[in-house]
C-alpha positions as CSV (number, residue, x, y, z in Angstrom):
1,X,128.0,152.5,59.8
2,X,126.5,153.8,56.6
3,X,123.5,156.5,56.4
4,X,121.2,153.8,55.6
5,X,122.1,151.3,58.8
6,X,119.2,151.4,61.3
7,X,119.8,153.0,65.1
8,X,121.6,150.8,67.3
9,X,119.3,148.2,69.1
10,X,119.4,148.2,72.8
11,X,117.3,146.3,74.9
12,X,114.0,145.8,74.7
13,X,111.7,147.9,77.0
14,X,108.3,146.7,77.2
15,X,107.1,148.0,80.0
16,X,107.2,151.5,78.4
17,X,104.2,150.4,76.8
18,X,102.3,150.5,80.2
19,X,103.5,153.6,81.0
20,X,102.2,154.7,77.5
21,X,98.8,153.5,78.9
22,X,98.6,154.6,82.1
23,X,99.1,158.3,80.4
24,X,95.8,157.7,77.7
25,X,94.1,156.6,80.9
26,X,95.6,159.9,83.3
27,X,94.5,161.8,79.9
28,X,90.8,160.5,79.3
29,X,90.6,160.8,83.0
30,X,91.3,164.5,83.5
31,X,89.4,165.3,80.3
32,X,86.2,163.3,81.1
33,X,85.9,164.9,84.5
34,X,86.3,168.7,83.5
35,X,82.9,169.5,83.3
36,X,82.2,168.0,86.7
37,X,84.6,170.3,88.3
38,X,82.6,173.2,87.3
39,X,79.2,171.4,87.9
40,X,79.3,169.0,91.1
41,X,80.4,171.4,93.4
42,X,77.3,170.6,95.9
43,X,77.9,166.7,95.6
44,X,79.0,165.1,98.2
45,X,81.6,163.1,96.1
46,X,83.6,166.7,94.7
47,X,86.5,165.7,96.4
48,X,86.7,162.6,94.4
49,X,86.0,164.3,91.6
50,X,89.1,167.3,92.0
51,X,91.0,164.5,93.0
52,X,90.9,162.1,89.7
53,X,91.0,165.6,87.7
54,X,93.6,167.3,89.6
55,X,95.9,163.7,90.0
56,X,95.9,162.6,87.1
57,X,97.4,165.4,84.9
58,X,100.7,163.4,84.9
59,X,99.5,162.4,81.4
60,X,100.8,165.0,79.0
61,X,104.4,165.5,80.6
62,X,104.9,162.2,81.0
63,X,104.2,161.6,77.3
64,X,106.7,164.6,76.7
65,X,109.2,162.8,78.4
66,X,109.0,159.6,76.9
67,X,109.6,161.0,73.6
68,X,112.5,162.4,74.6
69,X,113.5,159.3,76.3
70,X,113.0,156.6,73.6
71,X,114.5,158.8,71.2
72,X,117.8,159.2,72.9
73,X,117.6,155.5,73.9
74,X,117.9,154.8,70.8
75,X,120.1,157.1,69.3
76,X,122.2,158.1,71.2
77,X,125.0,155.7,70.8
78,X,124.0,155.6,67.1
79,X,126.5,157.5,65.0
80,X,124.7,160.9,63.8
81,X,124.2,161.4,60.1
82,X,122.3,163.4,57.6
83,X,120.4,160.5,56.1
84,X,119.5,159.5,59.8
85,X,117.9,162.5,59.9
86,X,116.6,162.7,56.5
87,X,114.6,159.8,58.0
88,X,113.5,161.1,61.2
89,X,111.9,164.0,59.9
90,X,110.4,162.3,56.8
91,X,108.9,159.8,60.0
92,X,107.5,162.6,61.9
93,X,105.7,164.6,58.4
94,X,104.3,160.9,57.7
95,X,103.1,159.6,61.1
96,X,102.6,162.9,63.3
97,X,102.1,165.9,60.9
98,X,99.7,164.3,58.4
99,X,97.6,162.9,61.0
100,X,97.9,165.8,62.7
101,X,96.8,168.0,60.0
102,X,94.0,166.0,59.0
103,X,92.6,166.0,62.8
104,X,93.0,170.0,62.7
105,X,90.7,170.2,59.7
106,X,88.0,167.9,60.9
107,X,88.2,169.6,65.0
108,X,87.8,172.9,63.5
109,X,84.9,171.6,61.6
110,X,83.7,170.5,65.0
111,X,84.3,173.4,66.3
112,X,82.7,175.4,63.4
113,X,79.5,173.6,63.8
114,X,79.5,174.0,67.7
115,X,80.3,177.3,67.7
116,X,77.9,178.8,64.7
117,X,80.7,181.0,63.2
118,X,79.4,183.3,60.9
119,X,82.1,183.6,58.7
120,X,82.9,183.7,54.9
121,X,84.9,180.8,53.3
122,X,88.2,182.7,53.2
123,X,87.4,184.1,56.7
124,X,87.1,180.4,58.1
125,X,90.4,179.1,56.2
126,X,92.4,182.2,57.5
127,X,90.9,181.5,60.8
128,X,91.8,177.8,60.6
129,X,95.6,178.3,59.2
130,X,96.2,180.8,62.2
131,X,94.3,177.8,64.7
132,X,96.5,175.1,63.2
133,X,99.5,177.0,63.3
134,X,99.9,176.8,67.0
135,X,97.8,174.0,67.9
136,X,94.4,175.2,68.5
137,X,92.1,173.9,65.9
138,X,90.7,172.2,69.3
139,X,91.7,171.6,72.8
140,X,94.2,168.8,72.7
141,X,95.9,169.7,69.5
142,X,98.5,171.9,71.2
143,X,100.0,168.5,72.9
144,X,101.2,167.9,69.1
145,X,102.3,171.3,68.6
146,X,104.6,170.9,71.2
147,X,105.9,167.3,70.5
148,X,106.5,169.0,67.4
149,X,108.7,172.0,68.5
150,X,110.9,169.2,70.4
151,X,111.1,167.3,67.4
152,X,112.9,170.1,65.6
153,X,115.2,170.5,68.8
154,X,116.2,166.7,69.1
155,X,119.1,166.9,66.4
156,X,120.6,169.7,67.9
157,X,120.4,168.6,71.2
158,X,121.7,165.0,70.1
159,X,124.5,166.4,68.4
160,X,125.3,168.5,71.4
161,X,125.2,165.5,74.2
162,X,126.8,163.3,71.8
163,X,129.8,166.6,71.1
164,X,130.0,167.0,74.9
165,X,129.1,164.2,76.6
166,X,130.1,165.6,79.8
167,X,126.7,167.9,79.5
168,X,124.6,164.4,80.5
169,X,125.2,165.1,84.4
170,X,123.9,168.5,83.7
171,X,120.5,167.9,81.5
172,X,118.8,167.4,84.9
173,X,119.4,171.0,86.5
174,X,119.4,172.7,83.0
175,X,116.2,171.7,82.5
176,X,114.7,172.7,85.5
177,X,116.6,176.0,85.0
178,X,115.4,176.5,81.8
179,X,111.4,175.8,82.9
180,X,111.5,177.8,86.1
181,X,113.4,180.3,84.1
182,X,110.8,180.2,81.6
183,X,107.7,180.2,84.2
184,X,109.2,183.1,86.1
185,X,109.5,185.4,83.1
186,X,107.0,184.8,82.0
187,X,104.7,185.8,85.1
188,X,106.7,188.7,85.3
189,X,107.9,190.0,82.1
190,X,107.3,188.3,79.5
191,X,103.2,187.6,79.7
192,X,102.9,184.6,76.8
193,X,99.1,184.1,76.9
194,X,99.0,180.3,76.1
195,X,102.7,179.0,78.0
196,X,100.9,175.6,78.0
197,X,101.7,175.6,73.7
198,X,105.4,176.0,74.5
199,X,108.2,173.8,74.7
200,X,110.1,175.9,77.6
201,X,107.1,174.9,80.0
202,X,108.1,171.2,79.4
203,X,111.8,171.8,78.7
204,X,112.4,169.6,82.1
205,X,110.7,166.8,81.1
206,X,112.4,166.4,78.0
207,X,116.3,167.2,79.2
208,X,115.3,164.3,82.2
209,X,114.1,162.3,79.1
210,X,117.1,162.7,77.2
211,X,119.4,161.9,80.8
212,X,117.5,158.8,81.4
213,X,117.3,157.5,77.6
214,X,121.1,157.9,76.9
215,X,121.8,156.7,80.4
216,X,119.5,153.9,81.0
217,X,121.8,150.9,81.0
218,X,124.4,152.7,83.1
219,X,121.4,153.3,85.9
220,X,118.4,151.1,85.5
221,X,119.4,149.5,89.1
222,X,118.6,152.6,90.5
223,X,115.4,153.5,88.2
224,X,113.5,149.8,88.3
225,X,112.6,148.8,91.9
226,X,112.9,145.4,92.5
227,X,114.6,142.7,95.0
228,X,117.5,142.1,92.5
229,X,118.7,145.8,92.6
230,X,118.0,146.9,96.2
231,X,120.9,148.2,97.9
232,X,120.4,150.9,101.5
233,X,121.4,153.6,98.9
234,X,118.9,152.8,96.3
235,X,116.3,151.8,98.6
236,X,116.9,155.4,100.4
237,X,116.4,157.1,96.9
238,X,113.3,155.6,96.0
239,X,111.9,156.2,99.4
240,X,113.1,159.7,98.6
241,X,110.8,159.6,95.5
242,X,108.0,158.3,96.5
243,X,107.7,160.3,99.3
244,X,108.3,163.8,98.1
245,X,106.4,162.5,94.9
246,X,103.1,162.1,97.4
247,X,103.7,164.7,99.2
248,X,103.6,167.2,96.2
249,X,100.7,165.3,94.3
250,X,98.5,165.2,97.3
251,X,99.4,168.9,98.4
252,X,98.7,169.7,94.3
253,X,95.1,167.9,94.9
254,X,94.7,170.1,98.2
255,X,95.0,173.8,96.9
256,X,92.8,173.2,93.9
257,X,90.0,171.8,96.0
258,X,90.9,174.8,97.9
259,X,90.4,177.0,95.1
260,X,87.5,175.7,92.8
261,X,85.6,174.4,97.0
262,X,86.5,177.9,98.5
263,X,87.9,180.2,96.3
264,X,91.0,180.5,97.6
265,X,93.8,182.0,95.7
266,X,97.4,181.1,95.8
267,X,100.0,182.2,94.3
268,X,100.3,180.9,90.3
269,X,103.9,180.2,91.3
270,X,102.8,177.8,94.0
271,X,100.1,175.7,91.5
272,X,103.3,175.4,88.7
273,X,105.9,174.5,91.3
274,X,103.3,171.3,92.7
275,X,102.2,170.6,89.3
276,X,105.8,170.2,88.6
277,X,107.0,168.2,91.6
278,X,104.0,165.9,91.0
279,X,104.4,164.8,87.5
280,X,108.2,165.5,87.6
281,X,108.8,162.9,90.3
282,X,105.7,161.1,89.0
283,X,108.0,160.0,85.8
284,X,110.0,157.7,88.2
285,X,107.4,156.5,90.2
286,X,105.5,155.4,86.8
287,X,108.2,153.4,85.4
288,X,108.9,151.9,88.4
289,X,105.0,151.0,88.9
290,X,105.3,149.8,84.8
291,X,107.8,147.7,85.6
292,X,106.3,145.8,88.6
293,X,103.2,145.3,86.5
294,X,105.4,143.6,84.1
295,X,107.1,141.4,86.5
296,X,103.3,140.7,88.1
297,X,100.3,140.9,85.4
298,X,99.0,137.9,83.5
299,X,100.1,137.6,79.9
300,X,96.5,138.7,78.9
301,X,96.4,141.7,81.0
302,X,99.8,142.3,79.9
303,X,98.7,142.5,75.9
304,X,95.9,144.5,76.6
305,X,98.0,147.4,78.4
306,X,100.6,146.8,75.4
307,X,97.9,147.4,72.7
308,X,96.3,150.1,74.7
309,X,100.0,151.9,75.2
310,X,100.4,151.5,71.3
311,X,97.4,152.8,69.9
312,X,97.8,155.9,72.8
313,X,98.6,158.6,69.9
314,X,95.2,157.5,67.7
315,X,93.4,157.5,70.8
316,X,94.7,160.9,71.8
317,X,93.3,162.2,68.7
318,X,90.1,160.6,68.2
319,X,88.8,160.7,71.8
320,X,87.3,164.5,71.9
321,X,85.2,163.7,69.1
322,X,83.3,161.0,71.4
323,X,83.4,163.5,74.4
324,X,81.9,166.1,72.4
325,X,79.0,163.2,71.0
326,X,78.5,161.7,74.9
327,X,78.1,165.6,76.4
328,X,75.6,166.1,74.1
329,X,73.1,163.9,75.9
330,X,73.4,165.3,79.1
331,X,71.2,162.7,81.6
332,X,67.4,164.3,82.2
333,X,67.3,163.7,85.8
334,X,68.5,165.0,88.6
335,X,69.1,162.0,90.6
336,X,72.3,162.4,91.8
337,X,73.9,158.6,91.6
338,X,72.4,159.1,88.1
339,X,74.8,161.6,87.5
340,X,77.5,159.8,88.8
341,X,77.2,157.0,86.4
342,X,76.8,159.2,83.8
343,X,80.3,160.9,84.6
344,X,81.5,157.3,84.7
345,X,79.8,155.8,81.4
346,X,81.9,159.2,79.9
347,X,85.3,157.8,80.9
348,X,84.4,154.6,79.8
349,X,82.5,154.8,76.9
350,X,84.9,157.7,75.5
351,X,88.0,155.2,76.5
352,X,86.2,152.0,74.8
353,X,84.8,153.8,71.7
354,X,88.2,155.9,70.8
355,X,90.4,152.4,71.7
356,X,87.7,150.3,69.4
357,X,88.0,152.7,66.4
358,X,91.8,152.7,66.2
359,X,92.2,149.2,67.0
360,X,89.6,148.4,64.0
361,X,91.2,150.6,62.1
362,X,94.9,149.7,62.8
363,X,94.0,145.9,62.2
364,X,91.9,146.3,59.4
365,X,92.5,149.5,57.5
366,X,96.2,149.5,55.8
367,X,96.5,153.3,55.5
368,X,95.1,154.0,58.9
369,X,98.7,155.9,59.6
370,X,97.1,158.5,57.7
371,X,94.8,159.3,60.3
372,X,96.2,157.7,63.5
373,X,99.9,157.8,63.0
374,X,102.0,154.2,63.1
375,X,99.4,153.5,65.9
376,X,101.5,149.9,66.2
377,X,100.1,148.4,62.7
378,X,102.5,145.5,63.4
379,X,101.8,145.1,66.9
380,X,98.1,145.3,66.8
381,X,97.6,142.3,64.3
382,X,100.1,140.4,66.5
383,X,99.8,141.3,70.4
384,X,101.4,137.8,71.5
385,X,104.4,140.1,72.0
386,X,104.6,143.1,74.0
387,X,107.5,145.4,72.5
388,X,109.0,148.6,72.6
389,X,107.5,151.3,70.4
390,X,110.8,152.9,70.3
391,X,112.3,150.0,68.7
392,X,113.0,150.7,64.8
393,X,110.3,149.4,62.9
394,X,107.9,148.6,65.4
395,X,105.5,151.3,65.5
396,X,104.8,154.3,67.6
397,X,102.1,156.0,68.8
398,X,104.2,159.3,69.9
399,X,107.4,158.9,67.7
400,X,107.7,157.0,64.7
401,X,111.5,155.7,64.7
């Protein structure tokens, strides 16, 4: 195959679009309920509060890992070149930097305004090149920073599975190794102040990624639950899943309630090792819950979750600016089921308003890459078809490809 052929094709996996959406949901979620943790603490509803905020944080490493896994999905068994490459990064400065960038500019203007910086025109650029740097012109932006850091890794890693591909068995381990390696320096040597901004603190997620994309066809009977593939072995392992993957979410929900109710104070190597477990097993238990709401959902409900899933990266992006314009009209009363339904019109009317500006714009705006990434261009104008955004040349709201 010659540098210009495209990635090898392998099947189609649609349902990696729900999974795409249940993260913008899990993401919008935590993010619309922050505040509440700090401010609801006398309502009688707190513990539904820690729990959708403290639950729900499977969003960002489950989007780490399904970069990693659409990327070595598809090329893994694609033959490695430098005009392969060429493309992937030229992709990446197109639909992720650029957009990136742009967002950076206009957060920190945000931010600028919010914050009433008194500083002088070179002061504020300075400021703003170190902020952008490392993915914190505003909250979110570090999610891209690190997306970013694995993009520069993927060739290398590729190249190394593909030289040895005995390493496969072993991406699972290493990459736990590596994170708790990284964690437990870091809490007692090294002292990085912001670990979240890394790559090493999602290093798992992307190794089990890269395991499950090049290995997929070899082990989807044991991945997708369903009637065809059950076997006493498989149906032991998912059981096995699922209940360690409770277990660890609903222990992760406990000690935080514990902490912001009480005050209680564990140790920070406890909190990492159920945040891990949760949303580490939690990668399984979403794709298997994807693909039974692919088998089950009606075609319409089906194109919305596809369209949602696609336009997750625009979304991810635009939705603080809507957060920021909701909190600022905080309700006047203080009826409590007032307050409620204010913290649920945020969720919603954050989720509708960022999903209704890069629909619009993806439908109707031709350069709206620019700003949102390939936020499914193709797809949107089309949703009769619920694809994969991995696929060459069909969009993709996390990696262009």
């Amino acid at each position: 195959m010659n540098d210009t052929a495209a990635p090898l094709r392998r099947e189609n996996l649609a349902p990696l679009q729900i999974v795409r959406a249940l993260c913008i949901i899990a993401v919008l979620c935590v993010h619309s309920t922050s505040n509440a943790i700090a401010e609801m603490k006398e309502s009688n509803y707190y513990l539904v509060y820690n729990f959708l905020n403290t639950f729900m944080r499977y969003g960002t490493p489950t989007f780490i890992f399904l970069s990693s896994f659409v990327l070595f999905y598809n090329y893994y068994e694609a033959p490695l070149t430098g005009g392969r490459i060429g493309r992937f990064y030229g992709r990446r400065l197109k639909f992720i930097l650029l957009p990136y960038f742009l967002f950076s500019v206009f957060y920190y203007l945000v931010a600028y305004e919010l914050n009433h910086y008194d500083l002088s025109l070179a002061e504020a650029i300075g400021q703003f090149g170190r902020k952008a740097l490392v993915g914190k012109a505003f909250f979110h932006l570090y999610f891209v920073f690190v997306n970013v850091q694995f993009y520069l890794f993927f060739p290398l890693a590729l190249w190394t599975l593909k030289k040895v591909p005995g390493l496969l068995k072993w991406c699972i381990p290493l990459g736990l190794a590596l994170e708790y390696g990284f964690v437990l320096l870091n809490k007692y040597d090294w002292h990085v102040t912001h670990p979240g901004s890394w790559m090493l603190s999602y290093v798992a997620y992307y190794l089990l990624g890269a395991y499950l994309g090049s290995c997929f066809p070899r082990i989807k009977g044991w991945i997708v639950a369903s009637r065809d593939n059950a076997t006493k072995a498989r149906v032991a392992f998912w059981v096995l899943i699922w209940g360690g993957w409770l277990a660890a979410a609903l222990s992760h929900v406990f000690v935080y309630y514990q902490q912001r109710m009480y005050g209680t104070r564990y140790n920070t190597l406890l909190y990492d090792f159920l945040w891990n477990a949760h949303t580490y097993l939690g990668v399984v238990v979403l794709i298997q819950i994807a693909f039974f709401i692919h088998r089950r959902l009606s075609k319409r409900a089906l194109r919305m979750l596809s369209l949602l899933g696609s336009l997750s990266f625009g979304i991810y992006l635009i939705h603080p600016f809507f957060l920021v314009v909701y909190e600022s009209h905080p309700p006047s009363t203080g009826n409590s089921m007032l307050i409620h339904a204010w913290y649920a019109g945020k969720f919603l009317i954050v989720l509708g308003c960022s999903w209704l500006t890069v629909g619009l714009a993806a439908r109707y705006f031709p350069f709206s890459w620019i700003f949102f990434g390939n936020s499914s261009l193709r797809e949107v104008g089309k949703a009769r078809r619920v694809s994969d955004p991995g696929e060459t040349g069909k969009g993709g709201a996390w990696h262009a490809d």
